[in-house]
C-alpha positions in Angstrom: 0.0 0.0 0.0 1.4 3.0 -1.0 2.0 6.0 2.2 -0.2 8.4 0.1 -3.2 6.1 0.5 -3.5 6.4 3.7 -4.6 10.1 4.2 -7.7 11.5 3.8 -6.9 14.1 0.7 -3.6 14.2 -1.2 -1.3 16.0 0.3 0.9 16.7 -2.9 -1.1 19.0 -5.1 -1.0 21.8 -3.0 2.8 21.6 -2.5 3.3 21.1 -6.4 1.1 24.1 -7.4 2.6 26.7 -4.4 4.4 27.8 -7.3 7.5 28.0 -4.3 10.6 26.5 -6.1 11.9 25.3 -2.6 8.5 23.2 -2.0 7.7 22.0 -5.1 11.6 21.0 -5.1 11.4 18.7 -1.9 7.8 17.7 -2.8 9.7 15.8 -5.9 12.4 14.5 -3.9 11.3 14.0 -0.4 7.3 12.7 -1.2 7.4 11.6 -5.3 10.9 10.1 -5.4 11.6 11.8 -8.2 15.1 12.7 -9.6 16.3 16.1 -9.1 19.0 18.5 -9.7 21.4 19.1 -6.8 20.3 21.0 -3.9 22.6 23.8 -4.7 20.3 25.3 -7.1 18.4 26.5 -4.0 21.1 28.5 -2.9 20.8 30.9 -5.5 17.1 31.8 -4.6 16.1 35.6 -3.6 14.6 34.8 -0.2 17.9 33.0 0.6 20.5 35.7 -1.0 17.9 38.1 1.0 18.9 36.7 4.2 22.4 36.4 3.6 22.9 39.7 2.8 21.9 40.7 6.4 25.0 38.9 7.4 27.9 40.6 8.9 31.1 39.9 8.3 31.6 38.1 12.0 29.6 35.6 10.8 26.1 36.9 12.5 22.7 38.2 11.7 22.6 41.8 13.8 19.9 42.4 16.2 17.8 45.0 16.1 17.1 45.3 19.8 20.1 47.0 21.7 20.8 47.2 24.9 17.7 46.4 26.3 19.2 43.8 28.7 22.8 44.0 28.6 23.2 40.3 29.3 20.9 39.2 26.8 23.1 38.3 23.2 20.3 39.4 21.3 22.8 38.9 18.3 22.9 35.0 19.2 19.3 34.7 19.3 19.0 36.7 16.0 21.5 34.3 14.3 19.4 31.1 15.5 16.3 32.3 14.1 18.3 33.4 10.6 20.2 29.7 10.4 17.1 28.2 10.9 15.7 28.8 7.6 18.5 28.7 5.8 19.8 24.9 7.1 16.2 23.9 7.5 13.9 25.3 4.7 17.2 25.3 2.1 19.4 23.0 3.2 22.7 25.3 3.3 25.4 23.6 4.7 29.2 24.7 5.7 30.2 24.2 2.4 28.4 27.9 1.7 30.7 30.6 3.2 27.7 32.5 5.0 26.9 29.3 6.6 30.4 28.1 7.8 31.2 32.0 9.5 27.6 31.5 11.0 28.4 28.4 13.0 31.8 29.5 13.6 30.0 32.4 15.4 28.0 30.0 17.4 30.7 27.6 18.3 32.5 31.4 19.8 29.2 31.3 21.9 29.9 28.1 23.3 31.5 28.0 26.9 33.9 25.9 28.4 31.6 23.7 29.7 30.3 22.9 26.1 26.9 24.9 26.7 25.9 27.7 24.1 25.2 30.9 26.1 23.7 33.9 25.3 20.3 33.4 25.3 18.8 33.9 28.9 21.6 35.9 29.9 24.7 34.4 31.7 22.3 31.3 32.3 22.1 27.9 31.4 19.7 27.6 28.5 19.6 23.9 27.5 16.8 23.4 25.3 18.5 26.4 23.0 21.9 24.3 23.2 20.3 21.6 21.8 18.3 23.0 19.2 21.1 24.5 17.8 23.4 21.3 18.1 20.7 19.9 16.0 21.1 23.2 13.5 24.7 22.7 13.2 25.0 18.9 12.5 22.3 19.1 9.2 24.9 22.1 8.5 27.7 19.3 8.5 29.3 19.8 11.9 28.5 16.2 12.9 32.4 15.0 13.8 33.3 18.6 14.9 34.8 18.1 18.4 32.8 21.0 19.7 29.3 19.3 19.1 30.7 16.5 21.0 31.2 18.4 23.8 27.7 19.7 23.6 26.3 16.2 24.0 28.6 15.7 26.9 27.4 19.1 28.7 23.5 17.6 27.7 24.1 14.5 29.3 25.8 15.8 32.6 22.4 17.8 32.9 19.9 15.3 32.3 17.2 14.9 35.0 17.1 12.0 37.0 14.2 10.5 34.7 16.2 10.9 31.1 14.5 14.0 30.2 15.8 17.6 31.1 14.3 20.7 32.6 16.8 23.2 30.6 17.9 25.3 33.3 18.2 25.3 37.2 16.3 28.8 36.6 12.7 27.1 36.0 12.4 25.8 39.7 12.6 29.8 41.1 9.7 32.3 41.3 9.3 34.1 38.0 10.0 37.1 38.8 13.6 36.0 40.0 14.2 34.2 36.9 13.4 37.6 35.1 16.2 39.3 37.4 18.8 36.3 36.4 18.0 36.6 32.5 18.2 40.6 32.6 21.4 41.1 34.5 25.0 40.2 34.4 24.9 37.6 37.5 26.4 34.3 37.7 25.5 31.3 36.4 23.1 29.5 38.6 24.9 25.9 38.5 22.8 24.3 41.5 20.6 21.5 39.4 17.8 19.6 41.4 18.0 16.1 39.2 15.2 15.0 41.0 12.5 16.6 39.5 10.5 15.6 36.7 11.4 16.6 33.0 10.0 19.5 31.0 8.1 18.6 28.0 9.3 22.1 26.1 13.1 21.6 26.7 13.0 17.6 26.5 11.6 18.3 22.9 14.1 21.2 21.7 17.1 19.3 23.0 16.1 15.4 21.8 16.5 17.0 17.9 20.1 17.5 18.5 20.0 13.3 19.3 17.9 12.6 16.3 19.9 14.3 13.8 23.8 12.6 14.8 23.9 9.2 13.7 25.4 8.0 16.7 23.7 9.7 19.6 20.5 9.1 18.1 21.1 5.6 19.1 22.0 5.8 22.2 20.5 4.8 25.4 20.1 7.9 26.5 18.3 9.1 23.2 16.3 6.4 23.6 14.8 7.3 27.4 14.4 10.3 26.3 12.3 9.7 23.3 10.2 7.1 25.3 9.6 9.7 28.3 8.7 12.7 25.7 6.0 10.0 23.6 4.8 9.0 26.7 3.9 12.7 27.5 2.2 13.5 23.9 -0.7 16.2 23.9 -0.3 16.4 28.0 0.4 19.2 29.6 4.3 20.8 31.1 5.2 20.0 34.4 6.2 23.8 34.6 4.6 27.0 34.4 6.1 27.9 30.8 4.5 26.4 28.0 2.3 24.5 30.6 -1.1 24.1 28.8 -1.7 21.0 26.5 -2.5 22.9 23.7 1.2 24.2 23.1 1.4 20.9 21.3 -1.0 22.2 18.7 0.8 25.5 17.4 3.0 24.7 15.0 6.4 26.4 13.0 8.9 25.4 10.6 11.6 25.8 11.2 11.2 24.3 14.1 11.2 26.8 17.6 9.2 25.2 20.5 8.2 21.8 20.8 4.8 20.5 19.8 3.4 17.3 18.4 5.2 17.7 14.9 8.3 18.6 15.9 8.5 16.0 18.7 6.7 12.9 16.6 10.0 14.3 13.7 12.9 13.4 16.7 11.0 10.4 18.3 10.5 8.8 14.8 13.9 9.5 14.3 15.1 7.5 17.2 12.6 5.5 18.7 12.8 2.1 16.8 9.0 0.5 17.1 7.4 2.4 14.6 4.1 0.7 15.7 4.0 1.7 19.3 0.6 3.2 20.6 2.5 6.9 22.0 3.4 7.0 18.0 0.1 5.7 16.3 -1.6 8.2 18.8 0.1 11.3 17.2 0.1 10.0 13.8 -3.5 9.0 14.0 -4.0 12.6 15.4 -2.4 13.8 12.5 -4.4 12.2 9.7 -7.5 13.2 11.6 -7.4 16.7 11.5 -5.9 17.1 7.8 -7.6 19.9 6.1 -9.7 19.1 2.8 -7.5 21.3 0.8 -4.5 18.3 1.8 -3.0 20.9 4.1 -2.7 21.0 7.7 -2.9 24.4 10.2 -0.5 25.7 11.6 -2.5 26.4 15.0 -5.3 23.5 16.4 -4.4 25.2 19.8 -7.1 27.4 21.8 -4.3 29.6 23.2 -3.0 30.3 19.5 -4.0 32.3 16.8 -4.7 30.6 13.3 -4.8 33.5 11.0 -5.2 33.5 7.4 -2.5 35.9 5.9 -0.3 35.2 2.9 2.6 34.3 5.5 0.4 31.4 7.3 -0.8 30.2 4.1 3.0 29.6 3.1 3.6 28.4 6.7 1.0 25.9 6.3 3.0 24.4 2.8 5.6 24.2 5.4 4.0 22.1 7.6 2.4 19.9 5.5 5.7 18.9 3.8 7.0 18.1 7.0 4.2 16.0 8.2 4.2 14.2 4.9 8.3 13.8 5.3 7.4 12.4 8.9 4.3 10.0 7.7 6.6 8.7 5.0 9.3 7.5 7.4 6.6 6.0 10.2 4.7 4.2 7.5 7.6 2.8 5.1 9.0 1.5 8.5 5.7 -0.2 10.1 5.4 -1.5 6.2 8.4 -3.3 5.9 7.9 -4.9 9.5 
């Protein structure tokens, strides 16, 4: 049976008449199995040479914020959301000059310890460590010492369950977390491994397992991605992104964690392609596909579903990354 069959409404024509050269590209290669050209010929593309072009010559993507909390490196967190797209949505790697001073500027952001700070100040900020480990290996950084000493820093963190709670900072009243974040103090280094994971930072981090080849096999990977399935459409343990519908907002590229994002690591790493956490999401999936073959980006109370020319492009997005996911969970359960 082919994967296709199994949704409600095709998926494809939507993607092939977007008349976007990037998703009609990966709609041939990713969904169709069609031959292509080489990937390159998405480098050349204005919306890519348009964010390029915004790059310095240090390798980051300026900020347009300044000094509104001198700790903050609102330059870091401007280059994450810029590198997103272009590893994610184009597939730039380090063999593109923009790309290689970009994660040389992240690597400079990374401490002794392996973390990547900026973020939230002179804190720990886990989940972003990982997320961007995840960045930088699609990007071709997979044997670079320096992401091995992220995973190291990831796994000395881990809460005593397999999952992670991304900083010491989330167990303290809000408004002293908002004092750590905004101000040059030191890092708060006291971690309290026995309390239970957080479903947001568990998610962001696990991608930077399911993208290395190795790690995504590990144990640890694997306790991980059994803890976060288990936890599907249920709400946080923790104040911040605590209400279940967080899982039903969705972005590519990928920021926080919700259903698509997480079922995309899991899948990844998580070797019964039959088990009942996955079939829930997948099933969930399926069920709410629009008649038009595309999927929402918001099934969330708490989140706006707007219908702007940006959304509707979001929603291609999506739906080619739902499709991607689909593809992998049902050629694996059919070759069982």
């Amino acid at each position: 049976m082919n994967w296709l069959d199994k949704f409600k409404y095709n998926p494809r024509q939507p993607l092939i008449k977007s008349q976007n050269t990037a998703l009609i590209y990966f709609t041939n290669r990713d969904l169709l199995g069609k031959k292509v050209s080489s990937v390159d010929r998405l480098r050349e593309l204005t919306e890519v040479n348009k964010i390029i072009k915004k790059q310095t010559p240090d390798g980051f993507w300026p900020s347009k914020k300044k000094d509104v909390h001198s700790a903050q490196n609102y330059n870091l967190i401007e280059t994450w959301k810029q590198f997103r797209f272009l590893v994610e949505k184009y597939e730039l790697d380090r063999n593109q000059e923009g790309i290689e001073k970009a994660a040389e500027y992240i690597f400079s952001c990374q401490t002794d310890e392996g973390d990547i700070r900026g973020f939230l100040g002179n804190q720990y900020a886990a989940y972003y460590t990982g997320a961007l480990l995840s960045l930088l290996i699609k990007a071709g950084y997979e044997n670079d010492q320096r992401i091995e000493k992220g995973f190291k820093w990831l796994l000395s963190v881990r809460q005593n369950d397999g999952g992670w709670i991304g900083s010491p900072m989330v167990l303290l009243p809000w408004d002293e977390q908002i004092t750590l974040t905004t101000t040059t103090k030191e890092t708060l280094k006291t971690w309290d491994k026995t309390k239970p994971f957080c479903l947001n930072s568990t998610g962001m981090i696990i991608r930077a397992f399911a993208a290395h080849n190795s790690y995504k096999k590990s144990t640890a990977a694997k306790k991980a991605a059994n803890l976060l399935k288990q936890h599907f459409f249920l709400e946080n343990n923790y104040t911040t992104y605590k209400h279940k519908d967080h899982w039903l907002f969705f972005q590519f590229p990928y920021w926080w964690n919700n259903i698509v994002s997480a079922l995309d690591s899991v899948s990844l790493i998580f070797e019964d392609q039959n088990d009942e956490d996955i079939k829930k999401a997948v099933d969930w999936l399926i069920n709410h596909q629009e008649e038009s073959g595309l999927w929402k980006i918001s099934y969330s109370k708490i989140h706006k579903n707007t219908n702007t020319l940006k959304t509707q492009e979001a929603q291609l997005w999506i739906t080619l990354v739902i499709c991607r996911i689909l593809k992998r969970i049902f050629s694996a359960s059919d070759s069982d």
